[in-house]
TORDREN-258940 format. One record per residue (C-alpha): residue in three letters; y, x, z. Coordinates in steps of 0.1 Angstrom, whole numbers, padded with zeros to 4 digits, always signed. Layout:
REM TORDREN-258940
ALAYXZ;...
//
This chain:
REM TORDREN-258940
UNK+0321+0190-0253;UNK+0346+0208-0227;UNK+0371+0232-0245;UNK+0358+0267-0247;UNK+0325+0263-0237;UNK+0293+0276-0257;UNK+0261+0254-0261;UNK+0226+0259-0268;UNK+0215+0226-0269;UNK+0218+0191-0249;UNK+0193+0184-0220;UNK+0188+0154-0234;UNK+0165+0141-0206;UNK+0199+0142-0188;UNK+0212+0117-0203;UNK+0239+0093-0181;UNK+0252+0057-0185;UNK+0279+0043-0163;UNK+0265+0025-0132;UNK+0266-0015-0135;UNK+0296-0033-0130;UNK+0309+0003-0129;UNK+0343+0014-0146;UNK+0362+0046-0157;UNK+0398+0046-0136;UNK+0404+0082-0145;UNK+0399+0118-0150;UNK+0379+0140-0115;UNK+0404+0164-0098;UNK+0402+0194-0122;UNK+0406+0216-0092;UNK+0376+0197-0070;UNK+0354+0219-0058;UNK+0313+0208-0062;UNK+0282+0225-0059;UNK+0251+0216-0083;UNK+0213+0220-0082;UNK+0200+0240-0115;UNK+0164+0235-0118;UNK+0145+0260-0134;UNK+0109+0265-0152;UNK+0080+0275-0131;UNK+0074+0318-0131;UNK+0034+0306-0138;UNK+0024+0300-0176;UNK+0022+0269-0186;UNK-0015+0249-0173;UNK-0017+0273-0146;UNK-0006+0247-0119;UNK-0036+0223-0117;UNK-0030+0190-0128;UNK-0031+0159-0108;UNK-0064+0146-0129;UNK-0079+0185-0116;UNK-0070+0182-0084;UNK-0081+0146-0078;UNK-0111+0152-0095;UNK-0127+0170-0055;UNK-0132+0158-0027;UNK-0103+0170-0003;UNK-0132+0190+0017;UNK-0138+0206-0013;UNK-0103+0219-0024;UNK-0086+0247-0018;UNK-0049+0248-0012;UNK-0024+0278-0016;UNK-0002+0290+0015;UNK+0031+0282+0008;UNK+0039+0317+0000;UNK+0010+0320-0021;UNK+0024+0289-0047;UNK+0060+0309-0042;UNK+0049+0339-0050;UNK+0025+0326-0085;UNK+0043+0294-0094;UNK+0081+0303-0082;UNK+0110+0308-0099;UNK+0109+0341-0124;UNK+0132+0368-0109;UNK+0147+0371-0143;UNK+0156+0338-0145;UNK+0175+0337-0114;UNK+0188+0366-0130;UNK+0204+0350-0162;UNK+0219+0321-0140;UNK+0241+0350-0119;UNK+0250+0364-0152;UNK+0259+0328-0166;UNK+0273+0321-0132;UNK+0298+0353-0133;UNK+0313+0342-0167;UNK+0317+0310-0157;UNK+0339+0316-0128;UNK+0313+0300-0113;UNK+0292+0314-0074;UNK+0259+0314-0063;UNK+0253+0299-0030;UNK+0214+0294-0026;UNK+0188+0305-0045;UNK+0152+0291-0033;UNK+0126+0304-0057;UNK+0095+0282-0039;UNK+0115+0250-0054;UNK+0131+0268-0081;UNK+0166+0257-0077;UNK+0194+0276-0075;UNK+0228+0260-0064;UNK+0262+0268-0079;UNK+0296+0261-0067;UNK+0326+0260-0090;UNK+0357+0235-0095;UNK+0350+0205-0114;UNK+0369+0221-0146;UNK+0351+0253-0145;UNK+0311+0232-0143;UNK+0327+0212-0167;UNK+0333+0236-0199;UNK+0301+0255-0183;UNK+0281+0223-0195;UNK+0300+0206-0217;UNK+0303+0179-0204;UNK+0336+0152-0191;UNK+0337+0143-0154;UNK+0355+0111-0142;UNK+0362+0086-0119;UNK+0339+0054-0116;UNK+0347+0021-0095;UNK+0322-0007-0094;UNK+0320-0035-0065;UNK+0299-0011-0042;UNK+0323+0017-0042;UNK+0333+0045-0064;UNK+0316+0078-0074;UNK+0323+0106-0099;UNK+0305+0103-0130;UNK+0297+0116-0165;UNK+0284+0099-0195;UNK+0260+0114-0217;UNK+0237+0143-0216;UNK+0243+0175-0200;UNK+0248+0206-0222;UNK+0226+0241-0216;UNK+0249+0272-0223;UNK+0227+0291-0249;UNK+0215+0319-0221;UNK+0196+0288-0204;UNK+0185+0269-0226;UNK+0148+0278-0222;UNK+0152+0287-0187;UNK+0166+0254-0168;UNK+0150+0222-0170;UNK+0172+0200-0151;UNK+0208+0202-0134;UNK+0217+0178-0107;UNK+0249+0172-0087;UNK+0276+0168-0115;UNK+0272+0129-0115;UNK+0272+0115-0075;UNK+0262+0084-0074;UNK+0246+0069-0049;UNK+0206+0068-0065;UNK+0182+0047-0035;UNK+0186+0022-0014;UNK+0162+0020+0020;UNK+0136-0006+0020;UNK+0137-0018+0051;UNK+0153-0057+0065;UNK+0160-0064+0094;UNK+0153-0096+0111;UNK+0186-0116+0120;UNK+0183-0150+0120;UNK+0146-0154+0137;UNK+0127-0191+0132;UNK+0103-0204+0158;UNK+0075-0198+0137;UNK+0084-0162+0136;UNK+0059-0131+0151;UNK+0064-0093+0158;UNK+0045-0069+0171;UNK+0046-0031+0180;UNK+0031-0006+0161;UNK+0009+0003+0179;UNK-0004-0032+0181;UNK-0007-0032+0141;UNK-0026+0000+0142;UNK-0050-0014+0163;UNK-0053-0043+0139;UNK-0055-0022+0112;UNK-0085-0004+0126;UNK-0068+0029+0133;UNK-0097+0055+0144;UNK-0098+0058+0180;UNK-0090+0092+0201;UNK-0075+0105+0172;UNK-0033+0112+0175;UNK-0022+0133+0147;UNK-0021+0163+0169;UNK-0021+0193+0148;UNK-0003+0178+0115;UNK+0032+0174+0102;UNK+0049+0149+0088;UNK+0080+0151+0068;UNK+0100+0119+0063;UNK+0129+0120+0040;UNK+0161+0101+0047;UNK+0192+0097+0026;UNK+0220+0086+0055;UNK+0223+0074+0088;UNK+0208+0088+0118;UNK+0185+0087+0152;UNK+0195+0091+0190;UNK+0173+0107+0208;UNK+0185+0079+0235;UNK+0170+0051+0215;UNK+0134+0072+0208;UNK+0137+0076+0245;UNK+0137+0039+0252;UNK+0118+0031+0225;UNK+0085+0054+0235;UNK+0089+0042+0272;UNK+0083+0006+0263;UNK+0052+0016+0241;UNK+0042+0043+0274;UNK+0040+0071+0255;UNK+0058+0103+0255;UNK+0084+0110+0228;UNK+0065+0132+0204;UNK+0086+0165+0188;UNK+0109+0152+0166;UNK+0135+0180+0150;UNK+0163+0173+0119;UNK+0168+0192+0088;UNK+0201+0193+0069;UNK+0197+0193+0031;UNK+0228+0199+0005;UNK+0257+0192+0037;UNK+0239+0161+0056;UNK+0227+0155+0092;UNK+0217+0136+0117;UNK+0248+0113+0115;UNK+0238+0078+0132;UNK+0263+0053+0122;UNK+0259+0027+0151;UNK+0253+0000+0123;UNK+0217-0012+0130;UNK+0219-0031+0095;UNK+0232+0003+0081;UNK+0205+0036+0069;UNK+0206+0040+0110;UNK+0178+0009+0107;UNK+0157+0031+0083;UNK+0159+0062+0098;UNK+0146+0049+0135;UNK+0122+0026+0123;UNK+0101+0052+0104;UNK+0104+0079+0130;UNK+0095+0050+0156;UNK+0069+0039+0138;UNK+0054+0074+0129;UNK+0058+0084+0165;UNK+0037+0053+0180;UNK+0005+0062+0155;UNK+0006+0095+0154;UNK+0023+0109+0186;UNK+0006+0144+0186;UNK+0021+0151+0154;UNK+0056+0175+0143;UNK+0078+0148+0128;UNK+0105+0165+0110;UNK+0134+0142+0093;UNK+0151+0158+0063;UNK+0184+0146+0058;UNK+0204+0147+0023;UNK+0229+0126+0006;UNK+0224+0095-0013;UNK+0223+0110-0052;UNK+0196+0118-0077;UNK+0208+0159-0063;UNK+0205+0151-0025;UNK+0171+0130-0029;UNK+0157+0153-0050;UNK+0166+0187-0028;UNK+0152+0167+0005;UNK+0121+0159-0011;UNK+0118+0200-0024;UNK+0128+0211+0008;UNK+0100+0193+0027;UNK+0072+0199+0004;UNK+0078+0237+0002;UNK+0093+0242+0041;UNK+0076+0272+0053;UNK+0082+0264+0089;UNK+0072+0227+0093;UNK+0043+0229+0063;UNK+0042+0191+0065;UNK+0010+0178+0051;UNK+0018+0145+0048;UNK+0053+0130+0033;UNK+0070+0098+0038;UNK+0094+0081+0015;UNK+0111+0046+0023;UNK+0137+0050-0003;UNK+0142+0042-0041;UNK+0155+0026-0069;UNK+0149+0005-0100;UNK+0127+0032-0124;UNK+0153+0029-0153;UNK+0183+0038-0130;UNK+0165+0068-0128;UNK+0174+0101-0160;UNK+0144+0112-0176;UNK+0151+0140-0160;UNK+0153+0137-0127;UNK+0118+0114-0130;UNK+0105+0151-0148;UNK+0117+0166-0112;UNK+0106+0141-0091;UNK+0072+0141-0108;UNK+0068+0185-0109;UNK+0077+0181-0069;UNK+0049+0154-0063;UNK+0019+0178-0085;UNK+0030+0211-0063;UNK+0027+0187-0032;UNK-0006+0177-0044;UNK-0012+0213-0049;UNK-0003+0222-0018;UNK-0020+0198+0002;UNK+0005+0173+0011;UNK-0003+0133+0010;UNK+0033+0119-0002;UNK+0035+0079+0007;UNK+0065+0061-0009;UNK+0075+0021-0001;UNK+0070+0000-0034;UNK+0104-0021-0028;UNK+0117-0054-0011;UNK+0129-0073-0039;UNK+0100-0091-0055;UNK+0091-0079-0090;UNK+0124-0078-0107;UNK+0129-0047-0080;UNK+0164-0064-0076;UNK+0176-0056-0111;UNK+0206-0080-0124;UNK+0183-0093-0155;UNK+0154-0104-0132;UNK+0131-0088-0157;UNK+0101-0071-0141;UNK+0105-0041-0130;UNK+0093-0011-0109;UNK+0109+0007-0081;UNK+0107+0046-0085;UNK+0096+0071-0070;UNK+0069+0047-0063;UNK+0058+0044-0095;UNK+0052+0081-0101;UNK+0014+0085-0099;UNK+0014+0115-0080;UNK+0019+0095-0050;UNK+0007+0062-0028;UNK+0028+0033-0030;UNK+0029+0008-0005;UNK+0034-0029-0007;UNK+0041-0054+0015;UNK+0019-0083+0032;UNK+0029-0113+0056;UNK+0005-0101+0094;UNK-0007-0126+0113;UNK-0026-0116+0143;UNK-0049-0130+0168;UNK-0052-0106+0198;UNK-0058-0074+0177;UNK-0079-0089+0150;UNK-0060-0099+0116;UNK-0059-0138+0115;UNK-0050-0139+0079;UNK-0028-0118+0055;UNK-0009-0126+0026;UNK+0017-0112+0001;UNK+0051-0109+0017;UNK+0075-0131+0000;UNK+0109-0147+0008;UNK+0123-0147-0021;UNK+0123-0187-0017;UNK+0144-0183+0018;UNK+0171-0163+0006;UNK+0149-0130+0013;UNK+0128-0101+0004;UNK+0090-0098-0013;UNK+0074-0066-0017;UNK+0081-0048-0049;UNK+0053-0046-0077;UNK+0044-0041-0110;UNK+0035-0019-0138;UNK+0056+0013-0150;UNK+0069+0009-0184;UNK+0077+0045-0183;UNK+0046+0063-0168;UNK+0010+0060-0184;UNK-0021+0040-0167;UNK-0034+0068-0142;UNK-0076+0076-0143;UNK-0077+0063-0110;UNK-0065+0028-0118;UNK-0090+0028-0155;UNK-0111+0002-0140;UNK-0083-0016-0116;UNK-0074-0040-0142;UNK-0036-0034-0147;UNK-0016-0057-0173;UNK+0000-0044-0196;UNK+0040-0035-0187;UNK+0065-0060-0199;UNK+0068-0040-0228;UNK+0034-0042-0236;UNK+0032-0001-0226;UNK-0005+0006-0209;UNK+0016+0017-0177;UNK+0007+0027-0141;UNK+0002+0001-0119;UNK+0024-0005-0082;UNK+0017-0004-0057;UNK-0016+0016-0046;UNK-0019+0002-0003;UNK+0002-0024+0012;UNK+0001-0029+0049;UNK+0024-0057+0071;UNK+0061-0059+0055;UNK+0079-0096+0067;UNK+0102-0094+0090;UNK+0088-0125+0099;UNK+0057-0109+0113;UNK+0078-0079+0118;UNK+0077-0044+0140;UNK+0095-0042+0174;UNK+0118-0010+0172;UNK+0149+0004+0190;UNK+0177+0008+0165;UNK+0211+0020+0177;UNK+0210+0007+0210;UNK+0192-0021+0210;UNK+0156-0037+0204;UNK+0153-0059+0172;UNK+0124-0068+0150;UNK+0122-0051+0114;UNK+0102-0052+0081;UNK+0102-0040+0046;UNK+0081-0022+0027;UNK+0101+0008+0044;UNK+0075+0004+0074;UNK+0044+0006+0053;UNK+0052+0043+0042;UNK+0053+0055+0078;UNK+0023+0033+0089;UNK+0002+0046+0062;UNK+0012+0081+0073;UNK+0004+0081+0107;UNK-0033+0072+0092;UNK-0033+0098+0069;UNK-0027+0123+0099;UNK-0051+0108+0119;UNK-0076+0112+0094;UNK-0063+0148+0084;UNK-0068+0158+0124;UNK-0106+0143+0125;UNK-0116+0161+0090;UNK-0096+0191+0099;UNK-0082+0195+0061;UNK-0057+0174+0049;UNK-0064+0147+0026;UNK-0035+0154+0003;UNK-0037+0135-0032;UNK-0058+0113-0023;UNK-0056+0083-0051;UNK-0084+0090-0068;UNK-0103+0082-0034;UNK-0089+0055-0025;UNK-0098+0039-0059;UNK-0135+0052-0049;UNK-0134+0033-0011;UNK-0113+0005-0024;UNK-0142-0019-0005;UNK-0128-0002+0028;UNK-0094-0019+0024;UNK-0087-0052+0035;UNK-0086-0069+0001;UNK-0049-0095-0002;UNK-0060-0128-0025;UNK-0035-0149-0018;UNK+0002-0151-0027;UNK+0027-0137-0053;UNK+0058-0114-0057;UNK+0076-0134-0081;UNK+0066-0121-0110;UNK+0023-0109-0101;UNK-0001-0130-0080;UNK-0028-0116-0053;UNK-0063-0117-0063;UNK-0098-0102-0058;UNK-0092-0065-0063;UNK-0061-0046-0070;UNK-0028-0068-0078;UNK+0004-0060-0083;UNK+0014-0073-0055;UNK-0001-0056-0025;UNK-0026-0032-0045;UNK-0062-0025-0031;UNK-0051-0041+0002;UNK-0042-0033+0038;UNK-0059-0002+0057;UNK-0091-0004+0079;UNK-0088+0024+0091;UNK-0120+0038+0108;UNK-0135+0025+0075;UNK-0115+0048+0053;UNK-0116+0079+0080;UNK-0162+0068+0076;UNK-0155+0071+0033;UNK-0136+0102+0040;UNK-0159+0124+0057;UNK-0189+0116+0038;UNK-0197+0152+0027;UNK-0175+0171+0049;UNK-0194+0200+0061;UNK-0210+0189+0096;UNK-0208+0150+0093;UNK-0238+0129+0093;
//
């Protein structure tokens, strides 16, 4: 515990190892200055939020979602509570720079010896073969004044947290295929005179950047105008392309490209934060709760091995995904693009987070062959073999076996824990049968499981626009209309195999479209 500081108890969901291959070369700067994210408890009691089993359990015609300033105004941070962090703040030599009672943060600024007697806790410098971050190493300490008032506090440790999912084609084999995505919609069965126009989707990036001279190029090729495409800053971050296609530039323009060729009539709005548990977790908060964009649909191509993650920031992540549900907002996340180890140094099985949360859809990854615009055959994406990637998969050893998936026939975890299973969707992934984008400057083919978020959200709005409410969590349903996906059976991740049904590999299957948007609107008022 930092000299002179007084504790209430340890957060121990906060709880920090070093990072891999990482070690301690010294002492942070005292005198650095750093701002941090305190996370606070909801101002509703608690059971008042509906849960994601209550909201899943109607139709999305039949729901009814809270304005934005409704859900800040019932379920926002208690004005009390942003009152006792001031106070603590004050004696702390410590300053308020934000307070955003929708999310319930409230960000503090203070040198690194003042944060760290204010939660005991010892902040150093880390090296490992990626790099260098600043880092502490156990849990983080409430001051007694917030102990029952703060659940989480984020931006004291910076390491980077996610890694895009996306590869890049480099060294293309004759028997290679790609194809726009606009042709893959088509194959995919996307409904017909629909565009997105009216919804808003928010994709969240942690680096790189777009140029609005490569959407220019790239929407001219496909003939279509470049839709409305605007940047948010989150925690210091921008738009900042780096000019390295092979770089977070490559994720950033492939998921806006992709977005903008399926759903061109939508508001695409990019929220840009750094790469740490802080940043990632304030993007995804900013766009759920943004009460100028209201997205209703939320794409996420980023993540990391679930155990890199602290329980607590998976407690943040997972509050942030039920008030989406709550407020309407479908939340799409890519499964991973390193097999079913998820990249991890043991090889053991393992799950990429967030996609394992259940409060959203994970995507997998398939291997597209098309003839004209019909599928030819589909498979499970995996390179492994070749030196490449595979589409992540597998079962959660931390969160439980959802309703939803009671009768999807998960394994058990590899710790035997009755877990949730990943992914939900898959949709084409191989950069071998990959998409034809415009990434700093110049055309190049990509994959990943980084494009099935985007794809899968371009539907979503599509089928949002037709019902005219949004679809929001919607993975109950999809369980229902699993017939309306086109079911994977052949293949393997490494570690799970395709079969009839869900699989840990690619999940119910690729989208039909027009099938799903049919399943949908059965019941809406006015359909047939």
């Amino acid at each position: 515990m930092a000299a002179g500081a007084q504790h209430g108890r340890e957060l121990g969901s906060s709880a920090r190892t070093p990072l891999e291959g990482a070690r301690r070369v010294g002492p942070s700067d005292p005198e650095e200055i750093l701002v941090v994210t305190l996370l606070l408890r909801r101002g509703s009691p608690p059971g008042a939020l509906p849960t994601l089993e209550e909201i899943g359990a109607r139709s999305p015609h039949q729901r009814r979602y809270p304005t934005r300033e409704e859900f800040a105004r019932v379920h926002g941070a208690r004005e009390s509570d942003v009152a006792a962090v001031r106070a603590f703040a004050a004696a702390h030599s410590l300053r308020v720079v934000s307070v955003h009672p929708a999310r319930r943060s409230v960000q503090l600024c203070g040198s690194v010896r003042a944060l760290a007697s204010a939660f005991g806790v010892e902040l150093a410098r880390y090296e490992y073969p990626g790099g260098a971050y600043r880092g502490r190493v156990g849990p983080v300490e409430l001051p007694a004044e917030l102990a029952e008032t703060v659940v989480g506090v984020f931006g004291l440790d910076n390491r980077p947290q996610a890694r895009p999912h996306f590869r890049r084609r480099t060294t293309p084999a004759d028997s290679d295929l790609s194809y726009t995505p606009v042709e893959i919609g088509q194959a995919y069965g996307f409904p017909n005179g629909l565009d997105g126009s009216g919804q808003s989707i928010a994709i969240v990036e942690l680096g790189g950047g777009y140029s609005a001279s490569d959407l220019a190029t790239f929407f001219q090729t496909l003939g279509l105008a470049v839709p409305a495409v605007a940047a948010v800053g989150v925690d210091g971050a921008s738009n900042a392309p780096t000019g390295d296609p092979d770089g977070p530039d490559g994720e950033v323009e492939l998921d806006i490209e992709v977005v903008g060729a399926l759903a061109p009539g939508s508001r695409i709005t990019v929220y840009f934060a750094p790469n740490t548990d802080q940043g990632f977790l304030n993007a995804v908060t900013t766009a759920i709760h943004d009460p100028d964009a209201r997205p209703t649909v939320l794409s996420i191509s980023w993540g990391g091995p679930e155990p890199s993650w602290t329980a607590q920031a998976r407690s943040a992540f997972a509050a942030a995904f039920q008030e989406a549900a709550t407020l309407g907002v479908t939340v799409l996340v890519a499964a991973g693009d390193a097999g079913a180890s998820d990249g991890v140094s043991s090889g053991a099985p393992t799950v990429d987070f967030p996609a394992s949360d259940p409060g959203v859809v994970a995507c997998g990854g398939t291997h597209l062959v098309l003839e004209g615009d019909t599928i030819e055959s589909e498979v499970v994406w995996n390179d492994l073999a070749e030196g490449g990637g595979a589409t992540g998969g597998g079962v959660s050893e931390l969160f439980p076996l959802p309703s939803y998936q009671a009768s999807a026939h998960v394994p058990a975890a590899p710790n035997g824990y009755a877990g949730r299973g990943v992914p939900d969707v898959a949709g084409d992934a191989d950069p071998a049968t990959g998409y034809e984008v415009v990434i700093d400057g110049g055309a190049t083919v990509v994959g990943g499981t980084s494009a099935v978020a985007p794809l899968w959200a371009a539907l979503v709005a599509r089928i949002n626009q037709s019902l005219g409410t949004p679809l929001g969590y919607v993975n109950p349903q999809l369980y229902t209309d699993a017939p309306d996906l086109h079911d994977i059976t052949s293949g393997n991740n490494g570690g799970y195999s395709a079969g009839t049904g869900w699989s840990a590999c690619t999940g119910l299957g690729s989208p039909d479209g027009s099938a799903l948007l049919a399943s949908f609107s059965k019941g809406t008022p006015g359909a047939s």
